[in-house]
Structures are given as C-alpha cells and as structure tokens.
Backbone as JSON, one array per atom type, in Angstrom:
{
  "sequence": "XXXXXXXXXXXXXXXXXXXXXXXXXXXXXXXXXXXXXXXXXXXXXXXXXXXXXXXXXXXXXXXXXXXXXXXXXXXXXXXXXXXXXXXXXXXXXXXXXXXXXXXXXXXXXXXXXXXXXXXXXXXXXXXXXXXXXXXXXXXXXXXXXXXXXXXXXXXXXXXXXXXXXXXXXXXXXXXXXXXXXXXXXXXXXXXXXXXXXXXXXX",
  "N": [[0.85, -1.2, 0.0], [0.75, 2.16, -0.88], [2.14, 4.83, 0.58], [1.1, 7.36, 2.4], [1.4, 11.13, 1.75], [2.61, 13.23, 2.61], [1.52, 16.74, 3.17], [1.89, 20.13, 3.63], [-0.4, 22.13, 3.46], [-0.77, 22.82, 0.01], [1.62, 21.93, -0.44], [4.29, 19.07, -1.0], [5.62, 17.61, 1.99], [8.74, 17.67, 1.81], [11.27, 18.32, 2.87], [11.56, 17.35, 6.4], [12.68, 17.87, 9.19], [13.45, 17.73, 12.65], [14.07, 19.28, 15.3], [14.77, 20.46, 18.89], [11.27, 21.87, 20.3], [10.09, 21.71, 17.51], [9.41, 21.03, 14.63], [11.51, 21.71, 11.47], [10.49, 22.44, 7.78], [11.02, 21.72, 4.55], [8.97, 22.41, 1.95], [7.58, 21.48, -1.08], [5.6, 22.45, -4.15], [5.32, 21.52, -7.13], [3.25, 22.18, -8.92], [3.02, 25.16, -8.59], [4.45, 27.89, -10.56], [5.13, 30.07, -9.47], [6.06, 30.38, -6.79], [7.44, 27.26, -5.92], [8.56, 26.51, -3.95], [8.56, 25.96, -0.32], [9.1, 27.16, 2.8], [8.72, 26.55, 6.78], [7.61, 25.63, 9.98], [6.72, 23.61, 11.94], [4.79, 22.12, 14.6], [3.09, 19.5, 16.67], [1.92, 20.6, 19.24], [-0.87, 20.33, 20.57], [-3.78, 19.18, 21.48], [-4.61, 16.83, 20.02], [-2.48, 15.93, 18.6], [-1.87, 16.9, 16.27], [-0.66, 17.49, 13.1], [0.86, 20.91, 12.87], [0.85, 23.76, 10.95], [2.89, 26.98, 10.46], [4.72, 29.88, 10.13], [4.66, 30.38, 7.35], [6.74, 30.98, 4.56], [6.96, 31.44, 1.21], [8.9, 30.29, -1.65], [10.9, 31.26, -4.87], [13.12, 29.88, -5.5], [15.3, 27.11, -5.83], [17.57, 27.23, -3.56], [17.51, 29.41, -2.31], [15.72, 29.15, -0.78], [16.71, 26.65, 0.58], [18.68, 27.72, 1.91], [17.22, 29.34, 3.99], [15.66, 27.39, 5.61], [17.65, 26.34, 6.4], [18.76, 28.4, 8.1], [16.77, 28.72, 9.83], [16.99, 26.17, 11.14], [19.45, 26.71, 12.4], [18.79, 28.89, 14.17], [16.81, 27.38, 15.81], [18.48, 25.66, 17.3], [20.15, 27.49, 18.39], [18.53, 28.61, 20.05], [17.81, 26.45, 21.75], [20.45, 26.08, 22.97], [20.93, 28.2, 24.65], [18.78, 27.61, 26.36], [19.74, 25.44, 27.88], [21.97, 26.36, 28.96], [21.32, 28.0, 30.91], [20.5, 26.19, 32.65], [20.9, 25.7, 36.22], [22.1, 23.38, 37.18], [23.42, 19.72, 36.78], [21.56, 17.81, 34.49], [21.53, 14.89, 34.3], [19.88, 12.02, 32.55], [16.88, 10.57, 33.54], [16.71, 7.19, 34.68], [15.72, 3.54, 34.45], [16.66, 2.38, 36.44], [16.28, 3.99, 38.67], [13.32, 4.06, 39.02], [10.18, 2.65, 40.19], [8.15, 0.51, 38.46], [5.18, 1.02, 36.36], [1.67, -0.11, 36.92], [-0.54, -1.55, 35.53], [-3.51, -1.41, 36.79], [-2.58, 0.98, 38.03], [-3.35, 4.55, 39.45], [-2.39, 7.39, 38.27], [-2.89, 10.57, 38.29], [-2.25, 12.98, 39.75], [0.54, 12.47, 40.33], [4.1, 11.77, 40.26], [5.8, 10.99, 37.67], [7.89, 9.44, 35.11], [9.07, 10.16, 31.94], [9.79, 8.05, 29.43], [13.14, 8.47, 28.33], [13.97, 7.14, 25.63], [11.51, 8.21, 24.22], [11.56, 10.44, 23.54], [12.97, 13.39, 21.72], [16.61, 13.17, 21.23], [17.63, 15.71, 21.95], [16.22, 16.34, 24.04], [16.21, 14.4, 26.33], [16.6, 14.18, 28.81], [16.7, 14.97, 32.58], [14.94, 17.58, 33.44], [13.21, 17.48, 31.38], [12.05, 14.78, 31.54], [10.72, 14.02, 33.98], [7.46, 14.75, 35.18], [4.47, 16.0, 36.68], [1.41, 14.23, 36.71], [-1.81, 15.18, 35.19], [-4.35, 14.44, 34.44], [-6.37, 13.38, 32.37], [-7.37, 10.13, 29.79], [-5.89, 7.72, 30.18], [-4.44, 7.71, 32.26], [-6.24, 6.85, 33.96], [-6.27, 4.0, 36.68], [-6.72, 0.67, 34.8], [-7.52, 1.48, 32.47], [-9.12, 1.98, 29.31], [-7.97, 4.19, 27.78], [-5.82, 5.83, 26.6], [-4.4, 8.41, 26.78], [-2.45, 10.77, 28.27], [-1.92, 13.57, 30.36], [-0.39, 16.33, 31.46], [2.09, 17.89, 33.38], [5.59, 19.52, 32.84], [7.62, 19.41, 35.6], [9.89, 20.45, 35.87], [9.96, 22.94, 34.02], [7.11, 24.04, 33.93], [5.35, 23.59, 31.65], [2.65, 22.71, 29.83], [1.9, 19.21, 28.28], [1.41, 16.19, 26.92], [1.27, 12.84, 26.68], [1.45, 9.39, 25.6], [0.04, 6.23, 27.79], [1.89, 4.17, 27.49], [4.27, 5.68, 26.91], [5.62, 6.15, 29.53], [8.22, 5.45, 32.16], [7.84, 5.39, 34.79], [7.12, 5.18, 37.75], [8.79, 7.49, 40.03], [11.51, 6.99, 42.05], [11.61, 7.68, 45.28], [14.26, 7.99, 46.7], [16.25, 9.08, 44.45], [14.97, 11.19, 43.86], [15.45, 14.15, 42.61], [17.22, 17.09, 43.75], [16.15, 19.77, 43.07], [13.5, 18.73, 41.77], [12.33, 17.8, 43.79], [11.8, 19.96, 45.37], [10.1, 21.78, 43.81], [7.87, 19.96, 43.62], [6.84, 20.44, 46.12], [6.27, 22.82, 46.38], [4.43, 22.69, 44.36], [2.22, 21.12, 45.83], [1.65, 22.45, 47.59], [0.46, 24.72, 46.76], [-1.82, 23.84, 45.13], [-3.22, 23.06, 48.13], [-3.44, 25.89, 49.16], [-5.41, 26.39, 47.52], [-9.03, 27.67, 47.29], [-11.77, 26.19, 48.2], [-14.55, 24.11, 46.05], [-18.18, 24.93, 46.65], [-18.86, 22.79, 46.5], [-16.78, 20.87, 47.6], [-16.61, 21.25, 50.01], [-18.92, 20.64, 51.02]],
  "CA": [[0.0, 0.0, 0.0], [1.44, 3.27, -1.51], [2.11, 5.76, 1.95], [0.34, 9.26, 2.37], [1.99, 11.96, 1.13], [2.41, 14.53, 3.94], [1.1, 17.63, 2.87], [1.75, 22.03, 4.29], [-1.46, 23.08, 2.37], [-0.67, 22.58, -1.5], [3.07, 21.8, -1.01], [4.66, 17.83, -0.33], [6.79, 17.84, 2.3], [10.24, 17.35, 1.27], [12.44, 17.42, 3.83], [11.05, 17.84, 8.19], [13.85, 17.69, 10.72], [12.97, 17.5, 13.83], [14.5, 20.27, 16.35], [13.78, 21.31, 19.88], [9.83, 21.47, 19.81], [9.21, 21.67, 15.88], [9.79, 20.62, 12.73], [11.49, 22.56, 9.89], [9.51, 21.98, 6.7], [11.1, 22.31, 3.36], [7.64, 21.8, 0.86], [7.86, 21.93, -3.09], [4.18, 22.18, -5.0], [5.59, 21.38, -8.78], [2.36, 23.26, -9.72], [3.37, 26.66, -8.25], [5.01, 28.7, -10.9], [5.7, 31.74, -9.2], [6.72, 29.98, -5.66], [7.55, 26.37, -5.82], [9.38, 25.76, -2.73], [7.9, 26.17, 1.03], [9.92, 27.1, 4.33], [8.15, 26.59, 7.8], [7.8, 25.36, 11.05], [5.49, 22.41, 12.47], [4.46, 21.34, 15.7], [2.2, 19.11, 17.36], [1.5, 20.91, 20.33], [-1.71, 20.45, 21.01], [-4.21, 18.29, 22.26], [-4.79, 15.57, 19.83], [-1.03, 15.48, 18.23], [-2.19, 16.83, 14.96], [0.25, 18.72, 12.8], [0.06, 22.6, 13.0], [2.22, 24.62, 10.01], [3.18, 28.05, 10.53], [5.65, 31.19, 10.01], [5.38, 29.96, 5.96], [6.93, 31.5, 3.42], [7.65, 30.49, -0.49], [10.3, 30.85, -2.91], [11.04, 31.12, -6.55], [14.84, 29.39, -5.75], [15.13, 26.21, -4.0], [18.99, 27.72, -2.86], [17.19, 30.31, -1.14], [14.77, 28.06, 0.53], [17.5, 25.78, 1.58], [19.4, 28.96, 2.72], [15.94, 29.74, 4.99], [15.6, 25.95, 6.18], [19.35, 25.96, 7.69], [18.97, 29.53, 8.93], [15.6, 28.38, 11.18], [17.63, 24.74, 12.42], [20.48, 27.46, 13.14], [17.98, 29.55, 15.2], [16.03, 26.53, 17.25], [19.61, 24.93, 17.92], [20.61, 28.61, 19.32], [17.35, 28.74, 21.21], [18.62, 25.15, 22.81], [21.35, 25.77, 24.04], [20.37, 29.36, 25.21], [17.94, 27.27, 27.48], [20.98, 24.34, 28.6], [23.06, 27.34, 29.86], [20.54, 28.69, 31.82], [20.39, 25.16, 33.96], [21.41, 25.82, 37.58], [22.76, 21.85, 38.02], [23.42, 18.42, 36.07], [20.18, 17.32, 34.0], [21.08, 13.45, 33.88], [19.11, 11.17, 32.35], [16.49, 9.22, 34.64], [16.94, 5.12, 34.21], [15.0, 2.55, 34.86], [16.63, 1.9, 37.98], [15.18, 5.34, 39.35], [11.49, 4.46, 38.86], [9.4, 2.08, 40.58], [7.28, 0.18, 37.5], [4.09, 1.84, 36.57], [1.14, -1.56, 36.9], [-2.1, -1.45, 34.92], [-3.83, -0.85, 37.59], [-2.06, 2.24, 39.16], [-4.22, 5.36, 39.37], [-1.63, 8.26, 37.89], [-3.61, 11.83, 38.08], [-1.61, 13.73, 41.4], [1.53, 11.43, 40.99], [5.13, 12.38, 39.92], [6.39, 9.5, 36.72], [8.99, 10.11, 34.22], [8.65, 9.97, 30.57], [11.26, 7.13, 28.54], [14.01, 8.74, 27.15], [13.12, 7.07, 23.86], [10.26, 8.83, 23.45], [11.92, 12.16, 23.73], [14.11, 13.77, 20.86], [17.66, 13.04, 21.58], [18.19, 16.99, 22.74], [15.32, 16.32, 25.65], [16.53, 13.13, 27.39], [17.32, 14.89, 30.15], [15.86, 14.66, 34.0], [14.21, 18.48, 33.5], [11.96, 17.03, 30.48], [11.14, 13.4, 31.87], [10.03, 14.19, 35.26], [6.01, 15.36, 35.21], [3.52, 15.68, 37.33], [0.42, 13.54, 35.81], [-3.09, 16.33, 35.82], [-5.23, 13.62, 34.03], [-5.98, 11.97, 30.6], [-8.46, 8.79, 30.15], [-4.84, 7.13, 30.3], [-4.7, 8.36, 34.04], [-6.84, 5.91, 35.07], [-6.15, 2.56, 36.16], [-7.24, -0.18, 34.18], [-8.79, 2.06, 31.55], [-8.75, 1.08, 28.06], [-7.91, 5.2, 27.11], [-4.37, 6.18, 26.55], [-3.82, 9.98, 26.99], [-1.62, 11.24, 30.1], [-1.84, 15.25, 30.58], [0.7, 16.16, 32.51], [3.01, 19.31, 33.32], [6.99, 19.62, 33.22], [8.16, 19.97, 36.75], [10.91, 21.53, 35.67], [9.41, 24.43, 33.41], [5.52, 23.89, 33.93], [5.06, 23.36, 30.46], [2.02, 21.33, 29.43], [2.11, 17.51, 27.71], [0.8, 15.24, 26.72], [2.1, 11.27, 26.49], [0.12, 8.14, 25.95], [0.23, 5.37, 29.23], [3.05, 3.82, 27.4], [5.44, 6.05, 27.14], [5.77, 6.16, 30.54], [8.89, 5.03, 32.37], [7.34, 4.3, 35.96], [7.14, 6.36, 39.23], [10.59, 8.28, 40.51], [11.4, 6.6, 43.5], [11.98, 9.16, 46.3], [15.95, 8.57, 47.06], [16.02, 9.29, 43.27], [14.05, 12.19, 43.58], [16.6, 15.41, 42.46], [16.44, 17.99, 44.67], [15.42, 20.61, 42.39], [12.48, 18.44, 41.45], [11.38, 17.81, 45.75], [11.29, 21.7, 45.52], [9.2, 22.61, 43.05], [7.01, 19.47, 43.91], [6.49, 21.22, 47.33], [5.17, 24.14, 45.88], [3.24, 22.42, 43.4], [1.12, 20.51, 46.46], [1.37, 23.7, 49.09], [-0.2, 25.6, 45.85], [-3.22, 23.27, 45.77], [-3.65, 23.32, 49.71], [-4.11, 27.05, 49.39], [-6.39, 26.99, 46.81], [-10.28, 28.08, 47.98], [-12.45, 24.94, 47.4], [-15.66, 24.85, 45.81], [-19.01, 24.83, 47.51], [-19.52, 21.11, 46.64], [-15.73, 19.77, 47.96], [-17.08, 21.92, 51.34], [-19.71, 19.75, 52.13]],
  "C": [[0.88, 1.25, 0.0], [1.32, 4.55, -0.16], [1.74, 6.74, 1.55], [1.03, 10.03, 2.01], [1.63, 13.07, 2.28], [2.04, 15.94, 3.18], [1.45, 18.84, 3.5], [0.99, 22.32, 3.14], [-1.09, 22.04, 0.92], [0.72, 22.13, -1.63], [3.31, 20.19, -0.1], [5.92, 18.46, 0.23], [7.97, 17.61, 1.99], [11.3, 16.83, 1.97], [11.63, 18.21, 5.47], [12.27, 17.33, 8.83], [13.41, 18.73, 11.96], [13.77, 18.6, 14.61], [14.18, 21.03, 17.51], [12.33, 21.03, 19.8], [9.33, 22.07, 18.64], [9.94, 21.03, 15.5], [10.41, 21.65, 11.92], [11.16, 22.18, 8.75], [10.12, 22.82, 5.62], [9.73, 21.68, 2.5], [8.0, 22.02, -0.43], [5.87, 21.35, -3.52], [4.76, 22.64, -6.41], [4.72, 22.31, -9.63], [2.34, 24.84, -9.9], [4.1, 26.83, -9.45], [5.85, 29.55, -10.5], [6.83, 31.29, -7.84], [6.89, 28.5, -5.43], [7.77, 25.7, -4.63], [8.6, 26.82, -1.41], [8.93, 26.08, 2.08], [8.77, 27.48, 5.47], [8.23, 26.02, 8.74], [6.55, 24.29, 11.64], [5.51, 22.23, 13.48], [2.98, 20.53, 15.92], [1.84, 19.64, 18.81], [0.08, 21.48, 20.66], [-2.79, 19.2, 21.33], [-4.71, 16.48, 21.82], [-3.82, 15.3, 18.65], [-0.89, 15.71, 17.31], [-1.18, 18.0, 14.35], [0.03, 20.4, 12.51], [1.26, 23.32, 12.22], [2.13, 25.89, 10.17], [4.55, 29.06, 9.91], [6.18, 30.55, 7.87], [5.69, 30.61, 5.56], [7.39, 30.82, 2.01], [9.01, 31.34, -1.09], [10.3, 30.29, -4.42], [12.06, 29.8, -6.66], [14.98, 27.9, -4.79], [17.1, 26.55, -3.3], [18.39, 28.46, -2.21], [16.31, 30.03, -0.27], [15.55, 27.07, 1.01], [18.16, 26.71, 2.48], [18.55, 29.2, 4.11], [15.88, 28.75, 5.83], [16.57, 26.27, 6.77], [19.09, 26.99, 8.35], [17.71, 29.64, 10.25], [16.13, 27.25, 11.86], [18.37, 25.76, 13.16], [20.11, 28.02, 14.63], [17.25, 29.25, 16.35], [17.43, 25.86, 17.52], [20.01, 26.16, 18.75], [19.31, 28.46, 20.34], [17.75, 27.39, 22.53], [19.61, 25.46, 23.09], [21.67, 27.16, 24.77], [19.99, 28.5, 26.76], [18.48, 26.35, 28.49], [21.49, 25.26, 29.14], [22.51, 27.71, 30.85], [20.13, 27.56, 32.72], [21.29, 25.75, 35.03], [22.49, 24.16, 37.9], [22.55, 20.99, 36.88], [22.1, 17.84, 35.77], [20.22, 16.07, 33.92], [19.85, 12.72, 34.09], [18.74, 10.69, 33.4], [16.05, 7.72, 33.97], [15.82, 4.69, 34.72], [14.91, 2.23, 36.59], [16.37, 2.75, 39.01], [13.77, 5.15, 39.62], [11.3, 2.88, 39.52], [8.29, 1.69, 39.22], [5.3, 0.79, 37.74], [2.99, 0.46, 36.2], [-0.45, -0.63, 36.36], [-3.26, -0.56, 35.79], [-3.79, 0.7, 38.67], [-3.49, 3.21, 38.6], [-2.92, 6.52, 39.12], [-1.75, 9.76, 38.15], [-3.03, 12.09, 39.75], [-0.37, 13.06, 41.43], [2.71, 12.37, 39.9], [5.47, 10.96, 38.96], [7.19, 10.23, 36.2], [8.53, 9.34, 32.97], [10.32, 8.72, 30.08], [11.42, 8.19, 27.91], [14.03, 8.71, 25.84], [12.25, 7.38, 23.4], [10.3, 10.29, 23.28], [12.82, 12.36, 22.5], [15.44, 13.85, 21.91], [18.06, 14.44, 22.62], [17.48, 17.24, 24.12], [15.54, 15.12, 26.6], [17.21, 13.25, 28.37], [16.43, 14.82, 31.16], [14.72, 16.35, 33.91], [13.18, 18.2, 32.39], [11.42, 15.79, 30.76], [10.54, 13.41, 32.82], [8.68, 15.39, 35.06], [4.85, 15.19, 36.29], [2.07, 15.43, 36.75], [-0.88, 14.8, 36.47], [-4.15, 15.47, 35.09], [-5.31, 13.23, 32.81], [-7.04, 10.6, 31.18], [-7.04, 7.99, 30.28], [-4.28, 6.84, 31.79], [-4.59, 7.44, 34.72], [-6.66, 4.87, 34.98], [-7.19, 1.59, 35.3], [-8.43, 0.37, 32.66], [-8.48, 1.68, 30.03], [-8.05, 2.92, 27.28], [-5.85, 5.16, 27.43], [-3.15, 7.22, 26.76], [-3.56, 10.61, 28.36], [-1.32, 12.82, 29.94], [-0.65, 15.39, 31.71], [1.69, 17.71, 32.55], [4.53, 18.92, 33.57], [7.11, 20.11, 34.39], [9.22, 20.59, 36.74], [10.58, 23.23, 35.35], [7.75, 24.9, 34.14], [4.96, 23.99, 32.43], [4.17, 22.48, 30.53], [1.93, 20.52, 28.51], [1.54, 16.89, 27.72], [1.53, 13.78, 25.98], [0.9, 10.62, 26.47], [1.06, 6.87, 27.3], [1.61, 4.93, 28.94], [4.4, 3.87, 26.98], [6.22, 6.58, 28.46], [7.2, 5.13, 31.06], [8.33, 4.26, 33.86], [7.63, 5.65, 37.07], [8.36, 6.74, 39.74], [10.51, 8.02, 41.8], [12.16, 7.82, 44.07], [13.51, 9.14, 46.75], [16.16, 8.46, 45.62], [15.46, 10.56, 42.75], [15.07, 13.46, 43.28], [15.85, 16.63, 43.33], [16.03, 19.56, 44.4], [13.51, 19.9, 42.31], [11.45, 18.16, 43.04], [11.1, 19.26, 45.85], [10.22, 22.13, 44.89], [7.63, 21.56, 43.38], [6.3, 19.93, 45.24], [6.06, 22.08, 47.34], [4.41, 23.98, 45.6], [2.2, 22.05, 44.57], [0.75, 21.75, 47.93], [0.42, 24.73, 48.34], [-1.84, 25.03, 45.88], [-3.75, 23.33, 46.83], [-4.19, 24.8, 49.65], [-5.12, 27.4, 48.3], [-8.17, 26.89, 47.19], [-10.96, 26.69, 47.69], [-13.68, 25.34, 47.23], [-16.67, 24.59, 46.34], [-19.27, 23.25, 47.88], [-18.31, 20.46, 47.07], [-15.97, 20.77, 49.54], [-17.37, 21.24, 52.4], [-19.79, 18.61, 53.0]]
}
C-alpha cells in the first residue's frame, strides 16, 4: 500500500527535521510557478497530536529556501542551548533503575512519573523534560482502556501530553533530584491554598 503523502497546504513535504519542539519543513508544490518551494515550522502541540504549520513562506529558488531551512535549524539549535546554559545543576538522564514500575492498575492523576528517554528527541533526554507531574488523561486511570496522560513539566511547567506507554514508571523518592522535591512542594502547598468549591465543602 502506496504511503500518504504529507502535505503544508498545497506543497509535499520534502524534507522535516525534527529540532527542539518543531519541525522545519522544506515543501515543493511542482504546480506553483511563481513559488515552488515552502519554508516553515510544524508542531504538534496540542491536544490531539495533529500537525500545526506556521511562520510559511515560499520561494522562486530552492537555494534560497535551503538557505531559509538551515537559517531556522540554526535559530532553534541557538534557542537550545540558550535554554541548557541557563540550567542551575546536572540534567542526567532518569533510568530505569530510578522508577518504581508503573502496573495497569495504578491510578496516575496527582503522581510524579517520568517519561522514557526514547520517546523524547535526543536533545530532551534529560531529567528536567522526563520528570512530570500527571493532571489527568483517560490514560490516568487505572485499568482504563484510554491512553492519553496530561501532565506538566516539573521543571518548566510546560504542558504535555504522552500516551500510558510512554511512561517510564514512578521516581522513586531517594532518586528524587532535589530541584524536582522543591518545586514538587510548591506544586502541592499551591493546591492546599487553593479556595475549594461549595460542593468539595460539604
């Protein structure tokens, strides 16, 4: 069976490399005349993983749309390692032998897990992007047949989304980095002070 043909609008993608959180998108639509070639930017960031193209522009030249392509990797590789400098402490990787296995059954929604490494681009396999605190998803719940895990970076507070099994397993507590016991201490002293509503009162 003959594979899909990725599409930005009217143009096949050509070439997507992956960087930081996007894509760079060279496109070519053979039919264009005037602008053949496509430079832009892709992400999935949003809630049901679907691709989202932006900041396009065309070109007559494909040299000056490759020129554009390298000069946006250039720009999200500067943006990375802008954001590595600005770590306070050592981001290593969290292993296997950090986590406590995550069982069918568990209930996830209020809990601290870590994301596999392999499911991260090589430049995020670091302890400030695998460690999340789970906020729900039908994936959440034990024994559920759904797959989607909401979840925030305890590092940044960025929100995410993973399915159940890209999950590594619960961060056992002498394991726990002590950046990440900090901010988790906020995160649950933040809830405590928040007002409740008439019906968690009664």
């Amino acid at each position: 069976m003959e594979q899909e043909k990725r599409m930005a609008g009217d143009y096949e993608v050509y070439q997507a490399l992956p960087v930081g959180r996007v894509e760079v998108i060279l496109g070519i639509d053979a039919t264009n005349p005037e602008k053949p070639y496509l430079v832009c930017y892709c992400d999935q960031n949003n809630l049901f993983g679907i691709d989202q193209y932006y900041g396009a522009e065309g070109y007559a030249d494909y040299l000056q749309a490759m020129q554009e392509f390298t000069k946006l990797m250039q720009w999200e590789i500067e943006k990375l390692q802008t954001e590595r400098s600005a770590l306070t402490e050592p981001m290593a990787p969290v292993l296997s032998a950090h986590c406590l296995p995550i069982k069918g059954e568990d209930e996830l929604s209020g809990r601290l897990v870590v994301i596999r490494p392999e499911r991260l681009r090589p430049e995020f396999r670091t302890a400030d992007h695998q460690v999340v605190w789970v906020t729900g998803g039908f994936g959440a719940s034990g024994n559920s047949r759904g797959r989607a895990v909401f979840a925030m970076r305890l590092y940044s507070g960025d929100e995410c989304r993973y399915n159940r099994e890209d999950l590594l397993g619960f961060l056992k507590p002498e394991h726990t980095p002590t950046w990440a016991a900090e901010k988790l201490a906020l995160l649950q002293a933040e809830k405590q002070q928040k007002p409740r509503s008439r019906d968690e009162a009664r």
